[in-house]
PQR file of N, CA, C, O and H, with PARSE charges and radii, in Angstrom:
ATOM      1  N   UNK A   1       9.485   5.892  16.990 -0.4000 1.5000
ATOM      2  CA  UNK A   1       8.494   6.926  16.742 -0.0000 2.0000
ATOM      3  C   UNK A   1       8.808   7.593  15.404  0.5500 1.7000
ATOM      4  O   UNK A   1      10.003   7.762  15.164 -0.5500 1.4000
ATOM      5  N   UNK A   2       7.816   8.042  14.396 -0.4000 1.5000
ATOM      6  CA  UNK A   2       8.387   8.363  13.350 -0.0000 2.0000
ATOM      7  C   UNK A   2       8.437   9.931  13.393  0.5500 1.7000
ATOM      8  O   UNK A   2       7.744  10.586  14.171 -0.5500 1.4000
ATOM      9  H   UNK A   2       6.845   7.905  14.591  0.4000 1.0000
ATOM     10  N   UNK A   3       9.337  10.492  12.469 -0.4000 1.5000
ATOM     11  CA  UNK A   3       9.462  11.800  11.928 -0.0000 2.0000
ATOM     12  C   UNK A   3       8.611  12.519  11.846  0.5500 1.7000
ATOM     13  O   UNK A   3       7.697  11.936  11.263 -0.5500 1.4000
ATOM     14  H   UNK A   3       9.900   9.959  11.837  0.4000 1.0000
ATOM     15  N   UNK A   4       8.334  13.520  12.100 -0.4000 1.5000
ATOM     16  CA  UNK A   4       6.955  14.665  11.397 -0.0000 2.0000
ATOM     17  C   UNK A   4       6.836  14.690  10.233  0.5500 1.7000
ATOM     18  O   UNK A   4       5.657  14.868   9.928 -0.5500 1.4000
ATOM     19  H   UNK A   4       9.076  13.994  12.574  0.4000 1.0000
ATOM     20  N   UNK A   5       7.498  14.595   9.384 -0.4000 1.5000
ATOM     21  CA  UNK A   5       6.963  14.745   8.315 -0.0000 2.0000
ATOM     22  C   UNK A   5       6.306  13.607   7.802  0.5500 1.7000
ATOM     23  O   UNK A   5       5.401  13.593   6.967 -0.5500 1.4000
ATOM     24  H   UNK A   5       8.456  14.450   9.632  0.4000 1.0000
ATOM     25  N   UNK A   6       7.012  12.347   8.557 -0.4000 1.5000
ATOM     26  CA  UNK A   6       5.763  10.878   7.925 -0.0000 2.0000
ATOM     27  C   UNK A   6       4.812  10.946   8.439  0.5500 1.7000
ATOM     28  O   UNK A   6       3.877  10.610   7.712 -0.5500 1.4000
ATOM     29  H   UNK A   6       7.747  12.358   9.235  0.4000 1.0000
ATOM     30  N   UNK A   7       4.427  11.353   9.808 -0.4000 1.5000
ATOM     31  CA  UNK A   7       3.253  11.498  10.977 -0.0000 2.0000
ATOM     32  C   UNK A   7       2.177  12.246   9.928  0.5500 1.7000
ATOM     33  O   UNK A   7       1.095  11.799   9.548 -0.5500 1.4000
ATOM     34  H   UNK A   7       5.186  11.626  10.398  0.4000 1.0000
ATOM     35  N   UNK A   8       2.823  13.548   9.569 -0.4000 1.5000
ATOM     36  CA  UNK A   8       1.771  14.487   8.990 -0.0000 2.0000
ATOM     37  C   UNK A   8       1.522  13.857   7.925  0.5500 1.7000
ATOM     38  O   UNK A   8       0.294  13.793   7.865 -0.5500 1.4000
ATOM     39  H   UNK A   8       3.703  13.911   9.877  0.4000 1.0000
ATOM     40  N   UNK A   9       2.146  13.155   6.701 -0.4000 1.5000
ATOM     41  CA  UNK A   9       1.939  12.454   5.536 -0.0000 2.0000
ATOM     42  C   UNK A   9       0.758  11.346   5.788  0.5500 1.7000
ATOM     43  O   UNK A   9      -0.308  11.271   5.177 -0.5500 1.4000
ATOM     44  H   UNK A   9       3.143  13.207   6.750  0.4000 1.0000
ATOM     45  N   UNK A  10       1.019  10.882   6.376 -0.4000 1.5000
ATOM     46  CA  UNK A  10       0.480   9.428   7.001 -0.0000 2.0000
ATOM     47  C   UNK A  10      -1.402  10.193   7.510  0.5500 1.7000
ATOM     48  O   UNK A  10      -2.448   9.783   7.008 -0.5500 1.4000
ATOM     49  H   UNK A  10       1.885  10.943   6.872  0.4000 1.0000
ATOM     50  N   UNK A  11      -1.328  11.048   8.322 -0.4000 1.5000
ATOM     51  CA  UNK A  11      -2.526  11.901   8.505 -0.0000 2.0000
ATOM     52  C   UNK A  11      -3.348  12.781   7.690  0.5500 1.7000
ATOM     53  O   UNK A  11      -4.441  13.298   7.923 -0.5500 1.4000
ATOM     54  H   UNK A  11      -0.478  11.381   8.729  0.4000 1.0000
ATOM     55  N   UNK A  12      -2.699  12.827   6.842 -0.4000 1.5000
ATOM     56  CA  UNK A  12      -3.140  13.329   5.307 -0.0000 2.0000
ATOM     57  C   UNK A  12      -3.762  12.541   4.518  0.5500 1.7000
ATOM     58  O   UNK A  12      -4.925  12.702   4.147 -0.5500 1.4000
ATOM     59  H   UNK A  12      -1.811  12.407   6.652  0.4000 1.0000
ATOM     60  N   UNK A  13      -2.875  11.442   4.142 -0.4000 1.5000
ATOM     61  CA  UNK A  13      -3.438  10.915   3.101 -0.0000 2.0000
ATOM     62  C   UNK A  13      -4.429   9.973   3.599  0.5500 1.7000
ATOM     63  O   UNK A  13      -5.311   9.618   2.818 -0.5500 1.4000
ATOM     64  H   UNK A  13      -1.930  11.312   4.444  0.4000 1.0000
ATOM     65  N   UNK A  14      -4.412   9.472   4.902 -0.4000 1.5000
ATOM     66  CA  UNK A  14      -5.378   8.786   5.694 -0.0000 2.0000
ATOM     67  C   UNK A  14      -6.817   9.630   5.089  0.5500 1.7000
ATOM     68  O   UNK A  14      -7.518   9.280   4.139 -0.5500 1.4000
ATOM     69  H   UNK A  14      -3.695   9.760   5.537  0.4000 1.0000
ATOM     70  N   UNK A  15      -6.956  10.627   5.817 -0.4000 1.5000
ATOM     71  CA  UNK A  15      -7.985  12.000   5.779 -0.0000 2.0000
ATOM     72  C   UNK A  15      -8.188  11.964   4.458  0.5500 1.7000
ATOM     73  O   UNK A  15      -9.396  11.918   4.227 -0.5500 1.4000
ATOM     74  H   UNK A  15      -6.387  10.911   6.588  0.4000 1.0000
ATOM     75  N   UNK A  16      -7.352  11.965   3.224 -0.4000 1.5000
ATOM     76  CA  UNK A  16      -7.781  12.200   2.187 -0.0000 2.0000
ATOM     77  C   UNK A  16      -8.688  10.322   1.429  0.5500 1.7000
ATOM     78  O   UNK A  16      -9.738  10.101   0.825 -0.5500 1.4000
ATOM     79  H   UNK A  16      -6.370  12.002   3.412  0.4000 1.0000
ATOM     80  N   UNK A  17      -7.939   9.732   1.757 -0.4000 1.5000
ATOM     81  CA  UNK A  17      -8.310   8.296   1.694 -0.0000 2.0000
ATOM     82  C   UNK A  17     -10.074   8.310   2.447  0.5500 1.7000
ATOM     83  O   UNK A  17     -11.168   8.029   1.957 -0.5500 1.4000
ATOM     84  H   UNK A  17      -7.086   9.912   2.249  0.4000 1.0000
ATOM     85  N   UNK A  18      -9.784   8.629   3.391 -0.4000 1.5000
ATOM     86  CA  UNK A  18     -11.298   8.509   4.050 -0.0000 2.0000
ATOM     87  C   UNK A  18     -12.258   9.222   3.420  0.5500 1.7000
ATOM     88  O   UNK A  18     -13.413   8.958   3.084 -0.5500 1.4000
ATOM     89  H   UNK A  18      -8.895   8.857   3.789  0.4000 1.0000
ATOM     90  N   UNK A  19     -11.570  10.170   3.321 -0.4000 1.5000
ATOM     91  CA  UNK A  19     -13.083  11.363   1.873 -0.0000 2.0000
ATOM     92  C   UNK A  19     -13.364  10.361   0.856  0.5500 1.7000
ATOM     93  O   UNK A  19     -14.489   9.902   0.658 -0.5500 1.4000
ATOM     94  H   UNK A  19     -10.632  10.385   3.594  0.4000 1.0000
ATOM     95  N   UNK A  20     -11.928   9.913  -0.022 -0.4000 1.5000
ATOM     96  CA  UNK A  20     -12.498   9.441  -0.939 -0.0000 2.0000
ATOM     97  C   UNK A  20     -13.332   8.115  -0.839  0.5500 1.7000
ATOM     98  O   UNK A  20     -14.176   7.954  -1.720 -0.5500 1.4000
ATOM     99  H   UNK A  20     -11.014  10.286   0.139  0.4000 1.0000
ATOM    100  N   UNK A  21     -13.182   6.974   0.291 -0.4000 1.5000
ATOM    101  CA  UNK A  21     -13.684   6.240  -0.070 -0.0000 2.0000
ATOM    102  C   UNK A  21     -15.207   6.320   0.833  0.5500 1.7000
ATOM    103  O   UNK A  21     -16.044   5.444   0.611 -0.5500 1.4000
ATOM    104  H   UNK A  21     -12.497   7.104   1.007  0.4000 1.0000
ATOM    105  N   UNK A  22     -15.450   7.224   1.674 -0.4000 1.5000
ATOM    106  CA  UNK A  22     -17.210   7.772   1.515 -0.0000 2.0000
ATOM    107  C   UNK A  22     -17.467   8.342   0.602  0.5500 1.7000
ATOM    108  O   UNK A  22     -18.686   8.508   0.650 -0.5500 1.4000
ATOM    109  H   UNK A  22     -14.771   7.935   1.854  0.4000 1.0000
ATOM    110  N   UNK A  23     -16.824   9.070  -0.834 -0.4000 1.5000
ATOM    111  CA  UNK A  23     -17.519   9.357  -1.629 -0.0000 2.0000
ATOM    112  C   UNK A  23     -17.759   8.371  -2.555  0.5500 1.7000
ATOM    113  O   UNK A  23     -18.904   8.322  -3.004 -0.5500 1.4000
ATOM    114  H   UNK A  23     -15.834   8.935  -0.873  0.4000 1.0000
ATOM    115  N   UNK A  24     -16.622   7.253  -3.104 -0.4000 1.5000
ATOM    116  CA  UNK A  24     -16.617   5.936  -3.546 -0.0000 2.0000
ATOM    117  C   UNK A  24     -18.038   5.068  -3.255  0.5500 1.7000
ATOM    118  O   UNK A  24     -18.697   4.455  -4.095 -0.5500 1.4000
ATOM    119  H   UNK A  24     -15.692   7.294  -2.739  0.4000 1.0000
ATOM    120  N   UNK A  25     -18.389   5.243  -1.388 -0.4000 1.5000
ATOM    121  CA  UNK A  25     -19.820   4.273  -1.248 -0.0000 2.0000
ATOM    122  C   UNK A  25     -21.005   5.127  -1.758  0.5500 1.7000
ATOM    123  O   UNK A  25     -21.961   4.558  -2.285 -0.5500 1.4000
ATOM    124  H   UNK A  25     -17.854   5.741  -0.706  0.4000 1.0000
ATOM    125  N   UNK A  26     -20.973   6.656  -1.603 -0.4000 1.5000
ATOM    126  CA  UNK A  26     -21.960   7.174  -2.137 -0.0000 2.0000
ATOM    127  C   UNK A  26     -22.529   6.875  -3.262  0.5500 1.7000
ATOM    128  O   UNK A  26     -23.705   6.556  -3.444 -0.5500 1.4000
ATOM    129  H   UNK A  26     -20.197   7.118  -1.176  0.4000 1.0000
ATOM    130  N   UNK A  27     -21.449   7.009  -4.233 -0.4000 1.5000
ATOM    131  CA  UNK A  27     -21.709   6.998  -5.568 -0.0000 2.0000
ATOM    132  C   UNK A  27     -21.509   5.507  -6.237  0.5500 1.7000
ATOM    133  O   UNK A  27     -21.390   5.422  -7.459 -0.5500 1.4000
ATOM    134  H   UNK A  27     -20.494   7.267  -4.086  0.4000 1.0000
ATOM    135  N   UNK A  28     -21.470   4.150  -5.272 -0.4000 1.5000
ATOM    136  CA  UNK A  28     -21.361   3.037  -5.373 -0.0000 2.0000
ATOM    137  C   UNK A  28     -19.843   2.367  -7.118  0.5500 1.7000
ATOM    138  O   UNK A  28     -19.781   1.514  -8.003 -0.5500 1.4000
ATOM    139  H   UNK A  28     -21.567   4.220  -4.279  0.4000 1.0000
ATOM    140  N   UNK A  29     -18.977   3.587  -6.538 -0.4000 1.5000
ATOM    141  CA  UNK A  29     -17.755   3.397  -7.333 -0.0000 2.0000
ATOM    142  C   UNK A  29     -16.682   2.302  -6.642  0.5500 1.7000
ATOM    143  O   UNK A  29     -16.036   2.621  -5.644 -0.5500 1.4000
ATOM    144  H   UNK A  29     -19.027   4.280  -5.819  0.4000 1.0000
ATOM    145  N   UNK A  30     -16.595   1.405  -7.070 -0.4000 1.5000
ATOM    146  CA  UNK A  30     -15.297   0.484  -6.852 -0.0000 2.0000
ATOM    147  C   UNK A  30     -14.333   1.123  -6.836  0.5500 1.7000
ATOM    148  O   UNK A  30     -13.791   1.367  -5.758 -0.5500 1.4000
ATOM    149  H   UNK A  30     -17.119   1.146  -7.881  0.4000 1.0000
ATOM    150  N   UNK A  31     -13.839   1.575  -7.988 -0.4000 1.5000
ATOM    151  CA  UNK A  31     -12.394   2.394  -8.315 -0.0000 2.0000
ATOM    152  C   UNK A  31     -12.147   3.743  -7.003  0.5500 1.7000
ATOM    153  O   UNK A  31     -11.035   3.965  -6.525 -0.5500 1.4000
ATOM    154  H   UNK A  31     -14.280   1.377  -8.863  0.4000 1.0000
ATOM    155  N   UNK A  32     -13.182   4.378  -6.668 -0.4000 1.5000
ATOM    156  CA  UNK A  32     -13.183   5.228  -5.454 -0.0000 2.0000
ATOM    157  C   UNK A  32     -12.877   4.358  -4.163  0.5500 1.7000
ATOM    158  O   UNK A  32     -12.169   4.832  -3.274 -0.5500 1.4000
ATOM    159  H   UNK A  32     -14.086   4.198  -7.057  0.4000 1.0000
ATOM    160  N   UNK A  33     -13.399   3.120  -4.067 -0.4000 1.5000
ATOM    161  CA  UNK A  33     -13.400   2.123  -2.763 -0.0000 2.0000
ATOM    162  C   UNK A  33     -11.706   2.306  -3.328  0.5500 1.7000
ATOM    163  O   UNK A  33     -11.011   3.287  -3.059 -0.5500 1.4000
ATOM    164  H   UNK A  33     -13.974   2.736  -4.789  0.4000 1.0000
ATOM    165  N   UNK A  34     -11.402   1.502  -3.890 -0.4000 1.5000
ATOM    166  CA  UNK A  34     -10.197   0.654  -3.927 -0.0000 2.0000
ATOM    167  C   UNK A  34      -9.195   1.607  -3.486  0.5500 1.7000
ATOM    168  O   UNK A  34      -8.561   1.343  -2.465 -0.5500 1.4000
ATOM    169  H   UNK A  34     -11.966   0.706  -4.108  0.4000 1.0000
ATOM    170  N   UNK A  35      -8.937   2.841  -4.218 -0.4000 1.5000
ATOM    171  CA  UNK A  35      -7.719   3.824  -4.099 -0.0000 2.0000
ATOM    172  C   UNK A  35      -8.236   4.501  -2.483  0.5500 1.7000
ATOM    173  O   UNK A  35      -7.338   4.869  -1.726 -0.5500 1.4000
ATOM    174  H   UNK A  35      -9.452   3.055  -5.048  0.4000 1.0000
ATOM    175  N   UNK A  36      -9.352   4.600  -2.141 -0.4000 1.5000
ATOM    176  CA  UNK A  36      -9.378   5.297  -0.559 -0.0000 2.0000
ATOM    177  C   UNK A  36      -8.756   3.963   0.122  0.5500 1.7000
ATOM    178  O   UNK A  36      -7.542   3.954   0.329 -0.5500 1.4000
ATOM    179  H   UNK A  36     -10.081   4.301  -2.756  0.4000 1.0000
ATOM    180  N   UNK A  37      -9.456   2.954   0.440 -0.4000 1.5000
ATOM    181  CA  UNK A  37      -8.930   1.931   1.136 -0.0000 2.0000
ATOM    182  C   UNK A  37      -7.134   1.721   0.606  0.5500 1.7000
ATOM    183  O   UNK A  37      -6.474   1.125   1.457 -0.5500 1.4000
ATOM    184  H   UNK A  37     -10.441   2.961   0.271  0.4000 1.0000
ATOM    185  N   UNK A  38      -6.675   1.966  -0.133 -0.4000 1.5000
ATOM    186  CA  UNK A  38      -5.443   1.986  -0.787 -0.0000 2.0000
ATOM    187  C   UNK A  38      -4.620   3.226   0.069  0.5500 1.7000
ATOM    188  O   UNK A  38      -3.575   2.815   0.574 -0.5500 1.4000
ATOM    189  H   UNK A  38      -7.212   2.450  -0.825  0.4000 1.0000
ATOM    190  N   UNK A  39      -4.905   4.619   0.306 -0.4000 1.5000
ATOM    191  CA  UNK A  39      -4.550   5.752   0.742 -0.0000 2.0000
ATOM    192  C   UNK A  39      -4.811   5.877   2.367  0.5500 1.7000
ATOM    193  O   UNK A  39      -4.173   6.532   3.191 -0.5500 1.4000
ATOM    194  H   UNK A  39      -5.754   4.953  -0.104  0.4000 1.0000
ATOM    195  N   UNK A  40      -6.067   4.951   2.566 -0.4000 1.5000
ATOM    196  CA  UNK A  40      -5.666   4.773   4.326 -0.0000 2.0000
ATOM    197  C   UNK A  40      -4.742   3.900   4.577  0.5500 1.7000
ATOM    198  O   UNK A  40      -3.806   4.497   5.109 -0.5500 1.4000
ATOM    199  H   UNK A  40      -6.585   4.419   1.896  0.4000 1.0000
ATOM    200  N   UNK A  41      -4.448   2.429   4.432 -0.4000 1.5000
ATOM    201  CA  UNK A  41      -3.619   1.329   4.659 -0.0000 2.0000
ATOM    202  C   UNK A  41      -2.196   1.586   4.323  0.5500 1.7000
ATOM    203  O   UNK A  41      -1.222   1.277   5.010 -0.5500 1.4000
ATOM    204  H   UNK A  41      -5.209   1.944   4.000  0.4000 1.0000
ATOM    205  N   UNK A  42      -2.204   2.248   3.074 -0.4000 1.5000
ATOM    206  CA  UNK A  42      -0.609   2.357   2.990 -0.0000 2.0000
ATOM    207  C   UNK A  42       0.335   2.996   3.319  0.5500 1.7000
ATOM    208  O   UNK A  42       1.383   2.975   2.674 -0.5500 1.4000
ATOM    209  H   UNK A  42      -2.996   2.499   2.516  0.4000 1.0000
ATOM    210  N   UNK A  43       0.104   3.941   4.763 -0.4000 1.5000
ATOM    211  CA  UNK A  43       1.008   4.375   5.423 -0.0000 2.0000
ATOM    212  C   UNK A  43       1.435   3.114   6.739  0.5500 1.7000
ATOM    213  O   UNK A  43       2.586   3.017   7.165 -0.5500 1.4000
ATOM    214  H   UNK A  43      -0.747   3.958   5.287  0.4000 1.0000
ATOM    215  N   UNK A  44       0.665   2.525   7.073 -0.4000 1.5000
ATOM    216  CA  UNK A  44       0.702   1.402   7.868 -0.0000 2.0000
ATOM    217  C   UNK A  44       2.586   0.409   7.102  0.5500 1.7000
ATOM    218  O   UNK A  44       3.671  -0.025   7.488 -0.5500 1.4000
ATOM    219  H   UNK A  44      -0.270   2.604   6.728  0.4000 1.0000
ATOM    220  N   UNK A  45       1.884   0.562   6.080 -0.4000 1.5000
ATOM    221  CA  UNK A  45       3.274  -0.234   6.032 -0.0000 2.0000
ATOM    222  C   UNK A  45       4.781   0.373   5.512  0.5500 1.7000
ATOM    223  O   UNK A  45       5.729  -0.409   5.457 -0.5500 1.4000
ATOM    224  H   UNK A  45       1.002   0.915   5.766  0.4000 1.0000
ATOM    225  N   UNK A  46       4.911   1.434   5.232 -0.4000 1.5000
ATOM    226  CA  UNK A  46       5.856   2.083   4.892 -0.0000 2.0000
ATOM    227  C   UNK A  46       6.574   2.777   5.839  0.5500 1.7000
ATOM    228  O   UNK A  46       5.822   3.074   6.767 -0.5500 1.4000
ATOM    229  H   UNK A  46       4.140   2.069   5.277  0.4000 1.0000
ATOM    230  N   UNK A  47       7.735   3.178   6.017 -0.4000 1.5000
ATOM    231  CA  UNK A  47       8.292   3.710   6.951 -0.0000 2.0000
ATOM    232  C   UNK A  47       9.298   5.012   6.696  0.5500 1.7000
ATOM    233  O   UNK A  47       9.970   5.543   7.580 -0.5500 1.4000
ATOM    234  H   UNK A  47       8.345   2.937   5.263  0.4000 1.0000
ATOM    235  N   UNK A  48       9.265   5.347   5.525 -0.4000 1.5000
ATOM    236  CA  UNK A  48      10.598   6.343   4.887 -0.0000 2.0000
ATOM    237  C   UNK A  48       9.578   7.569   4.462  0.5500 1.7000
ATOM    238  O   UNK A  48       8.784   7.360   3.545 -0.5500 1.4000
ATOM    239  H   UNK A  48       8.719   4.916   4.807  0.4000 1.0000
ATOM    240  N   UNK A  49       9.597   8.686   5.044 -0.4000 1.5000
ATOM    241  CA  UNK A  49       8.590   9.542   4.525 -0.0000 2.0000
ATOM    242  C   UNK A  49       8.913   9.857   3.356  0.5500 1.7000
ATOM    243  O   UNK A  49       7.917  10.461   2.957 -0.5500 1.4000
ATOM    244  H   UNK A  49      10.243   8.856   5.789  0.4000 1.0000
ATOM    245  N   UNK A  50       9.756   9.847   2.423 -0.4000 1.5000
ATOM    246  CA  UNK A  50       9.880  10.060   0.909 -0.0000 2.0000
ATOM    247  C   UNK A  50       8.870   9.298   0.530  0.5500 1.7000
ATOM    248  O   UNK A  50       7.960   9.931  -0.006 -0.5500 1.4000
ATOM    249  H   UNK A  50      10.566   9.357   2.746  0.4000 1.0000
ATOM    250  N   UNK A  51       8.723   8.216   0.618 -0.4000 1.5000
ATOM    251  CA  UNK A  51       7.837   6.737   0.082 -0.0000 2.0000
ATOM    252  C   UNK A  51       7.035   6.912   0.410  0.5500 1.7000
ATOM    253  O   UNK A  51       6.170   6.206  -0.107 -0.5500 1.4000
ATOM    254  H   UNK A  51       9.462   7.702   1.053  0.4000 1.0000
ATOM    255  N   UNK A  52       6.588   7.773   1.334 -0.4000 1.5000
ATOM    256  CA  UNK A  52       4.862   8.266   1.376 -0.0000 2.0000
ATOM    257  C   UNK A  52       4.467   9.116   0.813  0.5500 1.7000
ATOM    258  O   UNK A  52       3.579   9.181  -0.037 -0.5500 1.4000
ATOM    259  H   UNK A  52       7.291   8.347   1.754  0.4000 1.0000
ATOM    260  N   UNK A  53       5.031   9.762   1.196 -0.4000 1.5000
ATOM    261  CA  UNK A  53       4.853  11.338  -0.054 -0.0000 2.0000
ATOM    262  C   UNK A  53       4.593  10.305  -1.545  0.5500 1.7000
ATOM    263  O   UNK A  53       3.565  10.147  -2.203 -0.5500 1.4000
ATOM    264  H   UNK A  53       5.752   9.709   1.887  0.4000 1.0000
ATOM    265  N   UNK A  54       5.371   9.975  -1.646 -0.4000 1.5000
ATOM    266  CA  UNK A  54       5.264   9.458  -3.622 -0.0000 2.0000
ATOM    267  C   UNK A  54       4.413   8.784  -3.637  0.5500 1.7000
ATOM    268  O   UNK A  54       3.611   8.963  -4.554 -0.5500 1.4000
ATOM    269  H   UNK A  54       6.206  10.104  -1.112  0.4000 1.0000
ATOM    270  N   UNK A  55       4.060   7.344  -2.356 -0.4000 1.5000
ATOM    271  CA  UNK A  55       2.955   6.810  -3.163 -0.0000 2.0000
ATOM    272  C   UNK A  55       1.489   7.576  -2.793  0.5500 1.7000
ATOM    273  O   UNK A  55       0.465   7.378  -3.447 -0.5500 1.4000
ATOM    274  H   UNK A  55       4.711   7.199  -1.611  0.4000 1.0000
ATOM    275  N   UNK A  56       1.552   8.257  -1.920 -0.4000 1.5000
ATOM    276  CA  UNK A  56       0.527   8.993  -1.759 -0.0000 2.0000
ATOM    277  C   UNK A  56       0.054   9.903  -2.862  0.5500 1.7000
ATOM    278  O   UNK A  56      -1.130   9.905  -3.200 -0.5500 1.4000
ATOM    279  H   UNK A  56       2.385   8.418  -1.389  0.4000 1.0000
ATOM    280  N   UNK A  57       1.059  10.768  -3.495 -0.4000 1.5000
ATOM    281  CA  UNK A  57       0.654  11.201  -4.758 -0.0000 2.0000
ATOM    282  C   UNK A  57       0.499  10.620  -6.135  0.5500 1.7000
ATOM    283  O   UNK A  57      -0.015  10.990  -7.191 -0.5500 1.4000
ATOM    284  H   UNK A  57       2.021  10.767  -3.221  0.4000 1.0000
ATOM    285  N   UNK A  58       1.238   9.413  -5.642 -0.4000 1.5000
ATOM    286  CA  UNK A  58       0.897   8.493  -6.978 -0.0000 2.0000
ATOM    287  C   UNK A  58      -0.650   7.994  -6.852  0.5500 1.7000
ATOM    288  O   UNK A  58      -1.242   7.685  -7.886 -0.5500 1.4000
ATOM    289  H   UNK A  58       1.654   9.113  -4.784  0.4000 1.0000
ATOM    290  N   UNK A  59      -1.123   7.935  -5.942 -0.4000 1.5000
ATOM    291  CA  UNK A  59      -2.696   7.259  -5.501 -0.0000 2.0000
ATOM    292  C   UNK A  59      -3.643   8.201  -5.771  0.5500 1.7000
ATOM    293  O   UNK A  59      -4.753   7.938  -6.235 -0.5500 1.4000
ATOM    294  H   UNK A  59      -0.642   8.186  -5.102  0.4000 1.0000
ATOM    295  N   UNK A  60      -3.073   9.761  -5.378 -0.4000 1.5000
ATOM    296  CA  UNK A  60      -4.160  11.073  -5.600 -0.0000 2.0000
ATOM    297  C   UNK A  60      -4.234  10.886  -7.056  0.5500 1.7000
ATOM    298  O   UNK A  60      -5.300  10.543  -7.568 -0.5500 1.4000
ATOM    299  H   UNK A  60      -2.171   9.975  -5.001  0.4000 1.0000
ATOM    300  N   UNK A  61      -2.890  11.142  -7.950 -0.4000 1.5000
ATOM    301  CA  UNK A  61      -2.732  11.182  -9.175 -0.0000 2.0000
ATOM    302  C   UNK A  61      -4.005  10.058  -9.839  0.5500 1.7000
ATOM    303  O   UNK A  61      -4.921  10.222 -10.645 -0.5500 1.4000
ATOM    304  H   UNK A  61      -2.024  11.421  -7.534  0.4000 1.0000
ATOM    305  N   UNK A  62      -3.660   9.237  -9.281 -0.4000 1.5000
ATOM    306  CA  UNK A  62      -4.019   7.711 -10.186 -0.0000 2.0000
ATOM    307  C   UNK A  62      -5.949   7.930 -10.285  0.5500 1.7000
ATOM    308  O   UNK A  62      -6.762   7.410 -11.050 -0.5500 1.4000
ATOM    309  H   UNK A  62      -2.915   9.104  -8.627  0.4000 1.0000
ATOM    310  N   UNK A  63      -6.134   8.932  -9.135 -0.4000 1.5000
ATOM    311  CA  UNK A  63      -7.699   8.809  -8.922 -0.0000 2.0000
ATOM    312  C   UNK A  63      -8.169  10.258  -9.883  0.5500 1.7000
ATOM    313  O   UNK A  63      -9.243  10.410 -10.466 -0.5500 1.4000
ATOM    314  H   UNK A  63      -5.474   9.355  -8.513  0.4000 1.0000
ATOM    315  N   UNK A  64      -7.148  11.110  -9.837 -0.4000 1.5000
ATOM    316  CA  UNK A  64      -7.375  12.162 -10.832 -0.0000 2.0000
ATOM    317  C   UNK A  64      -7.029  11.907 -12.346  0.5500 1.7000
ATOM    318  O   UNK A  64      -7.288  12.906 -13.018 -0.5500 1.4000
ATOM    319  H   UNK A  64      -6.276  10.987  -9.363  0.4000 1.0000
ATOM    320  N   UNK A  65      -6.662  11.153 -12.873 -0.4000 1.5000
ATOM    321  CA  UNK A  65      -6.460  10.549 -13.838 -0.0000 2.0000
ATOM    322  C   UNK A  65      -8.217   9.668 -14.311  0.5500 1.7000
ATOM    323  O   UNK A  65      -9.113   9.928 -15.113 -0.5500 1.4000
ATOM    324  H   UNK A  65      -6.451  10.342 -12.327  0.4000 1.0000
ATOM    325  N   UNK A  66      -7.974   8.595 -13.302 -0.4000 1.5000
ATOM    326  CA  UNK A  66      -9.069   7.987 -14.189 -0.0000 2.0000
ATOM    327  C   UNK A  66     -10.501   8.288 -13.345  0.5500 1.7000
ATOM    328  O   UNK A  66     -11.272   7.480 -12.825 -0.5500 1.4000
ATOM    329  H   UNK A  66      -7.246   8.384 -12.651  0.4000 1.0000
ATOM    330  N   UNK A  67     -10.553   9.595 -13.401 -0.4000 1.5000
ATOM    331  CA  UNK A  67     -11.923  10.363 -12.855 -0.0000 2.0000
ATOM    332  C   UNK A  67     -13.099  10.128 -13.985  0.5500 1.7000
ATOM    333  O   UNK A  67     -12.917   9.996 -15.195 -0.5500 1.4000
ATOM    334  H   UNK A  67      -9.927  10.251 -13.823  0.4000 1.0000
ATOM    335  N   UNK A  68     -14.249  10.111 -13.334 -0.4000 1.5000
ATOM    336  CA  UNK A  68     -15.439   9.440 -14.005 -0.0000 2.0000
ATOM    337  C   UNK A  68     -15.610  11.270 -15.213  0.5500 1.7000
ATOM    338  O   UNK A  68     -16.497  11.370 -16.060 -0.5500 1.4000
ATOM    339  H   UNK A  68     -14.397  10.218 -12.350  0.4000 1.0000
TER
END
């Protein structure tokens, strides 16, 4: 069973993944698809909540970066 703090990480960035990639189909953005579908799936495979935390903010980052 994992830690709280990966549980809550993992439920976050899921939640945040899911916003973005209904706003991704709205606005028929790939780059929105890719990083939501990217921010739900990749707690699935990670297991060290440090490593979620980072790539999770590396994924927020990456979408605030190359914002339309």
């Amino acid at each position: 069973m994992p830690d709280p703090a990966e549980l809550f990480a993992s439920i976050l960035f899921g939640l945040i993944g899911a916003a973005v990639f209904m706003y991704g189909k709205k606005i028929a953005s790939g780059r929105h698809l890719l990083i939501g579908i990217g921010l739900i799936g990749f707690p699935y495979f990670v297991s060290a909540a440090w490593l979620t935390y980072a790539i999770g903010i590396a994924l927020c980052a990456a979408l605030y970066i190359w914002r339309d």
